[in-house]
Rosetta silent file (secondary structure, phi, psi, omega in degrees, C-alpha in Angstrom):
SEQUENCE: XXXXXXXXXXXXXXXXXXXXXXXXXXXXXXXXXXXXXXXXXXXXXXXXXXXXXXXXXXXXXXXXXXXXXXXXXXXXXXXXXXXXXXXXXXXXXXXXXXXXXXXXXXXXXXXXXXXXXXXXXXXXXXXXXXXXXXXXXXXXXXXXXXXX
SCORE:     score description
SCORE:     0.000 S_00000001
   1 L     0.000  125.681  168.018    7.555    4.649   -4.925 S_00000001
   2 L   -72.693  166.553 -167.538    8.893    4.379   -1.458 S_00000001
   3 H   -69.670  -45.123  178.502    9.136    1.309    0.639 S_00000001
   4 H   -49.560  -67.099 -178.435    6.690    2.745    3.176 S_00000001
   5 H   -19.836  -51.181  179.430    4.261    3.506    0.569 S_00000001
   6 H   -47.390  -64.990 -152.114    4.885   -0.137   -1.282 S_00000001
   7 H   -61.926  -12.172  177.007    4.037   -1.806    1.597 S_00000001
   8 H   -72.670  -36.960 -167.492    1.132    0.564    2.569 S_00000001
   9 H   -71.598  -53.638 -166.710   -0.246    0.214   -0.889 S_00000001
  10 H   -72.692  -26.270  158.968    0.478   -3.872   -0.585 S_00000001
  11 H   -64.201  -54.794  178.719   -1.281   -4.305    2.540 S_00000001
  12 H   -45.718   -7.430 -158.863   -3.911   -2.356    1.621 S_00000001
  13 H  -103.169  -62.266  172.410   -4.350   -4.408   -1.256 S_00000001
  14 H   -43.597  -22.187 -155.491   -4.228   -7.738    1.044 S_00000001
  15 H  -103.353  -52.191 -164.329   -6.431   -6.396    3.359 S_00000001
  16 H   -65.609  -26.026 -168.571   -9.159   -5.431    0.498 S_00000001
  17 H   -70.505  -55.623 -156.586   -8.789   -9.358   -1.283 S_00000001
  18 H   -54.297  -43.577 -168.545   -9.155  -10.637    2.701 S_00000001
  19 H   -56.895  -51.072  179.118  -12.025   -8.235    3.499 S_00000001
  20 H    -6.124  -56.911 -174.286  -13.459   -9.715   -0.188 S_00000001
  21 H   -60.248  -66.267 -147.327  -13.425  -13.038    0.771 S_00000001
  22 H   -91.292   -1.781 -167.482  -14.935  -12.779    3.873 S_00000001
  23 L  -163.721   79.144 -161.266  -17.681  -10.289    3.240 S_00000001
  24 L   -79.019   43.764 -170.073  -18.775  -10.896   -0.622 S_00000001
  25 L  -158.838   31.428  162.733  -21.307   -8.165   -0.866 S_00000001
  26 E   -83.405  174.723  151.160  -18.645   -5.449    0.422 S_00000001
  27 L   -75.635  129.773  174.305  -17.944   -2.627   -2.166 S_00000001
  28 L   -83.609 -171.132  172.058  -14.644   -2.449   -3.000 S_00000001
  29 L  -117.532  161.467  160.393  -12.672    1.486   -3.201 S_00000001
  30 E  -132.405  119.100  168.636  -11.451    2.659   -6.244 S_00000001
  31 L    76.539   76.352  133.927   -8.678    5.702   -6.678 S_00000001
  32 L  -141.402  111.584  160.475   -7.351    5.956   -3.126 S_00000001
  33 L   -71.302  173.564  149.302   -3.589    5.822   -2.541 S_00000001
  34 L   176.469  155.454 -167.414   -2.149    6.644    0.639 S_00000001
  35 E  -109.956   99.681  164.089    1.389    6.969    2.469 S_00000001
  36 E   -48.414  101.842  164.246    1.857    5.687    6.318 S_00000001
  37 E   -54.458  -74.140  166.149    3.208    8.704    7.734 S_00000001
  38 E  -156.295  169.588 -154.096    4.197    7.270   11.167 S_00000001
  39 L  -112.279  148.927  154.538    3.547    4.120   13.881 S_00000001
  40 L  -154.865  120.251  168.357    2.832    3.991   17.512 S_00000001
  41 E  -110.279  158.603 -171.021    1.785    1.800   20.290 S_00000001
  42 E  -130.656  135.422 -160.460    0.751    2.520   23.430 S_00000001
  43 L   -83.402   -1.930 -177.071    1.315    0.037   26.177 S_00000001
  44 L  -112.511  172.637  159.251   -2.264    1.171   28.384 S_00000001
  45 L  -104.920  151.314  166.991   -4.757    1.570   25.385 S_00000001
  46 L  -115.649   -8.492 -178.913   -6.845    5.018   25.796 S_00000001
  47 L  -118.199  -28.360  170.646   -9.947    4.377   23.962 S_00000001
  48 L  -119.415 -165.174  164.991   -9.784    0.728   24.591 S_00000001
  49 L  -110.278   15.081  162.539   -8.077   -1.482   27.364 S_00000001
  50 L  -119.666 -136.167 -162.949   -5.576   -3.171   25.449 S_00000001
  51 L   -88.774  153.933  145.688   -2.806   -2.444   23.659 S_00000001
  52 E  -111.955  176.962  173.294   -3.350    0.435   20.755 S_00000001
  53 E  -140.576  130.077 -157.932   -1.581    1.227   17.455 S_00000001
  54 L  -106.118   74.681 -159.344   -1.629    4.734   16.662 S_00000001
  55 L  -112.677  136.224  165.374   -1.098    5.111   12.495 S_00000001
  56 E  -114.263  142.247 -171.568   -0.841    8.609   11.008 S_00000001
  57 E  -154.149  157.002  148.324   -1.456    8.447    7.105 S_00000001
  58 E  -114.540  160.746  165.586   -2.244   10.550    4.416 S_00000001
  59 E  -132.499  139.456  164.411   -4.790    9.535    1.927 S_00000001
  60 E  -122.462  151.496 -150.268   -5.570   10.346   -1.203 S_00000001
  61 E  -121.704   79.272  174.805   -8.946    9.745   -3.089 S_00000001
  62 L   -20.297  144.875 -179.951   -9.138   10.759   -7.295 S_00000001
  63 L   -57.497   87.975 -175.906  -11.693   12.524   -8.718 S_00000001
  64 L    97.237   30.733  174.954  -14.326   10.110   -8.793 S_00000001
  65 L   -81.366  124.041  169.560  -13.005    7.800   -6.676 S_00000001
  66 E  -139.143  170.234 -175.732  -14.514    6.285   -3.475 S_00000001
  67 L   -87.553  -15.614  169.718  -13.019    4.210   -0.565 S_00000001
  68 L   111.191  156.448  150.789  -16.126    1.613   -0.203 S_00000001
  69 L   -52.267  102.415 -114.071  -17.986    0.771    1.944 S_00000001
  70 E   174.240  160.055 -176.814  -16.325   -0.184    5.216 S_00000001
  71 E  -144.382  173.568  160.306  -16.243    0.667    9.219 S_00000001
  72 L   -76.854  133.219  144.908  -13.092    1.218   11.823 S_00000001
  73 L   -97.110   50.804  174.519  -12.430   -1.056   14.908 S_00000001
  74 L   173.435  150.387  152.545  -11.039    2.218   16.839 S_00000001
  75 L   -40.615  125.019 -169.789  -11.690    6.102   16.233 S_00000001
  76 E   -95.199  102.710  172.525  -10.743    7.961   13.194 S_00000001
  77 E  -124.213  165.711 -146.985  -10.079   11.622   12.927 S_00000001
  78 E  -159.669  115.372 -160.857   -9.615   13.207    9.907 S_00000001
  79 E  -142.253  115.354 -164.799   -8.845   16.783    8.439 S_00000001
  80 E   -73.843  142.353 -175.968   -9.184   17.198    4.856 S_00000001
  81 E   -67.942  -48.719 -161.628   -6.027   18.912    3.121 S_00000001
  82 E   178.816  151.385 -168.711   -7.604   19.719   -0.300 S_00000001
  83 L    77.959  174.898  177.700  -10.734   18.954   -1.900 S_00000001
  84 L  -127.298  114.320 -174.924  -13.924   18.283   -0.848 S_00000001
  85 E   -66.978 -172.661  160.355  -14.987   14.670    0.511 S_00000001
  86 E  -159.661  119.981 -174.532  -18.659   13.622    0.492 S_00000001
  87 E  -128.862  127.380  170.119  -19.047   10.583    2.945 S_00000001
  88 E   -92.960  121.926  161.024  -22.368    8.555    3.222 S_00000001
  89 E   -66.482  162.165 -122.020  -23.232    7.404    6.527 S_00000001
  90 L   -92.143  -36.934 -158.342  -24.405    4.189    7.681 S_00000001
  91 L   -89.170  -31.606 -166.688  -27.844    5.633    8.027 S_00000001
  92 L    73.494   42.804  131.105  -27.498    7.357    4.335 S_00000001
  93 L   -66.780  143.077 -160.890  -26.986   10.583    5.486 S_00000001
  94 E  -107.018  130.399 -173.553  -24.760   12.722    3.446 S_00000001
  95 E  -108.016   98.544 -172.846  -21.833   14.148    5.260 S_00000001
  96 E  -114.087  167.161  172.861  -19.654   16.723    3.239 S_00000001
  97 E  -156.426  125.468 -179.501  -16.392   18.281    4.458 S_00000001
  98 L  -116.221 -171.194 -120.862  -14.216   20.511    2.234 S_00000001
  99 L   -68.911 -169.096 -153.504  -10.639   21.744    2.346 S_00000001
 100 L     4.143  -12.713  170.285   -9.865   22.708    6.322 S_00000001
 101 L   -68.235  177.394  166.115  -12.624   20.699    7.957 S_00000001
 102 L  -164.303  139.831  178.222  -12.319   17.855    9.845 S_00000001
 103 E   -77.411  147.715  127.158  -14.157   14.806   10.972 S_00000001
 104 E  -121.722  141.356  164.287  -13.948   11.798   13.405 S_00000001
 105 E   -78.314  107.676 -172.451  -15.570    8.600   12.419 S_00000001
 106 L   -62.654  170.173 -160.719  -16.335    6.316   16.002 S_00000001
 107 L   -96.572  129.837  164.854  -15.280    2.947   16.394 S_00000001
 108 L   124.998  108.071  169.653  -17.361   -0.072   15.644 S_00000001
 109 L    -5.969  -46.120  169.148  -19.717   -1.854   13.122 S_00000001
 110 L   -48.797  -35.344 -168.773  -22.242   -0.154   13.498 S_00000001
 111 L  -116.345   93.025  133.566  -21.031    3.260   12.104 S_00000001
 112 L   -38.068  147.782  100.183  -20.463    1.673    7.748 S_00000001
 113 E  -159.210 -162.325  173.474  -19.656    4.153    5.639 S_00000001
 114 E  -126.546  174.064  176.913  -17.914    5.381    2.588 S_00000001
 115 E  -127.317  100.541  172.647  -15.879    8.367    1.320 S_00000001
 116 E   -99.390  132.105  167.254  -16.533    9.712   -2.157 S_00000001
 117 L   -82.586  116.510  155.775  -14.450   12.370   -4.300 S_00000001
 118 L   -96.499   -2.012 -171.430  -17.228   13.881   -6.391 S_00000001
 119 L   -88.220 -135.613 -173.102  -15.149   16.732   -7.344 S_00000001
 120 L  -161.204   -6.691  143.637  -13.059   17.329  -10.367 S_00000001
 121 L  -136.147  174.015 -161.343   -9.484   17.457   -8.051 S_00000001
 122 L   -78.409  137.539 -179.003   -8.387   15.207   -5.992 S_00000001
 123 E   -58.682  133.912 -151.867   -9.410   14.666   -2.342 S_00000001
 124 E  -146.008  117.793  173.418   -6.221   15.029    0.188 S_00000001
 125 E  -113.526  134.986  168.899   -6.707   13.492    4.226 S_00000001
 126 E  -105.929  126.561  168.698   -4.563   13.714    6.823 S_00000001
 127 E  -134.458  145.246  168.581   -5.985   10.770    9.200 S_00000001
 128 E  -134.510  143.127 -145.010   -5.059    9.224   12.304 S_00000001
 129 L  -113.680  175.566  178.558   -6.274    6.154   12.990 S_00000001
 130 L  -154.647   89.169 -137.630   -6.218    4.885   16.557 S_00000001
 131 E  -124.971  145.976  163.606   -7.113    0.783   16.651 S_00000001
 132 E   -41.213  114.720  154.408   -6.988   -2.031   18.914 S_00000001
 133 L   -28.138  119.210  153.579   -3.597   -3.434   18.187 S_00000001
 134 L    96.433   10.899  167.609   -2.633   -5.982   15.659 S_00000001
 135 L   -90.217  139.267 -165.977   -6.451   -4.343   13.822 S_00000001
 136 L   -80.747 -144.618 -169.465   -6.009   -3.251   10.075 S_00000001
 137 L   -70.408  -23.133 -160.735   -6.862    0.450    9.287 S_00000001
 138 L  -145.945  167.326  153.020  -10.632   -0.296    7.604 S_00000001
 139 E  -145.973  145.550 -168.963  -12.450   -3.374    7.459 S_00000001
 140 E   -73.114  148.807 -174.360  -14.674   -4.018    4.404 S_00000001
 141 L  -147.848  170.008 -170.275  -18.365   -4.108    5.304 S_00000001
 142 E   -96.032  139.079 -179.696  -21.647   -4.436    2.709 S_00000001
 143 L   -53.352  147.221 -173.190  -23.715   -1.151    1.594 S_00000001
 144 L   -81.323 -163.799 -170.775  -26.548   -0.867    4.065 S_00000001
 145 H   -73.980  -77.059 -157.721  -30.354   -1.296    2.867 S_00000001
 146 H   -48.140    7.870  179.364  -30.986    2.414    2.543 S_00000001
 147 H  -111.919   -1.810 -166.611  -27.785    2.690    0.020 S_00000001
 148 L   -88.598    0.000    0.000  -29.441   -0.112   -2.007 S_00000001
């Protein structure tokens, strides 16, 4: 495993106990790896007015696998590789996108959702995340009422 990965895989892991902690009626993900691609910051922010950090990643999500329930604090865009995702929205609308779409999720509590592989191979994203500095990638959030 490479060291970016390790350490992608070990934050993510740190990130999911901290979200845990702090928000004990999140969902956790199950079967998504993913490899930090490249880093960036930008000293004017463009979506916000402070600093940003610019992360390109792939992710990938196993065949029956979902990432939890869970929201950005910056804009998401997203273009699936392979597979087909099926993402619920905060609302519990069903959102699918298969192999050449692409998505962006907005910034902000408000827009929860999750990303499920329902398929039988595995889902493949290229995402770039685009976050308030020193923000992680996801933050864990609780299924809404209409997912209950």
């Amino acid at each position: 495993m490479s060291r970016v990965r390790r350490s992608f895989v070990g934050a993510t892991s740190e990130l999911l106990l901290v979200g845990m902690a702090a928000v004990v009626s999140a969902t956790p993900g199950t079967g998504v790896s993913g490899t930090i691609l490249a880093k960036g910051t930008s000293p004017n922010g463009i979506v916000v007015s402070s600093r940003e950090k610019t992360d390109v990643a792939v992710l990938e999500i196993a065949p029956g696998g979902s990432t939890g329930w869970h929201y950005h604090d910056g804009q998401v865009i997203a273009v699936v590789k392979s597979g087909t995702l099926t993402r619920t929205l905060h609302d519990c609308s069903p959102e699918v996108t298969s192999s050449g779409g692409s998505f962006v999720e907005p910034a902000g509590r408000q827009h929860t959702h999750i990303g499920r592989n329902v398929g039988t191979e595995p889902v493949v994203l290229l995402v770039t995340y685009v976050l308030p500095a020193g923000q992680p990638l996801s933050q864990d959030a609780p299924q809404p009422q209409c997912a209950l």
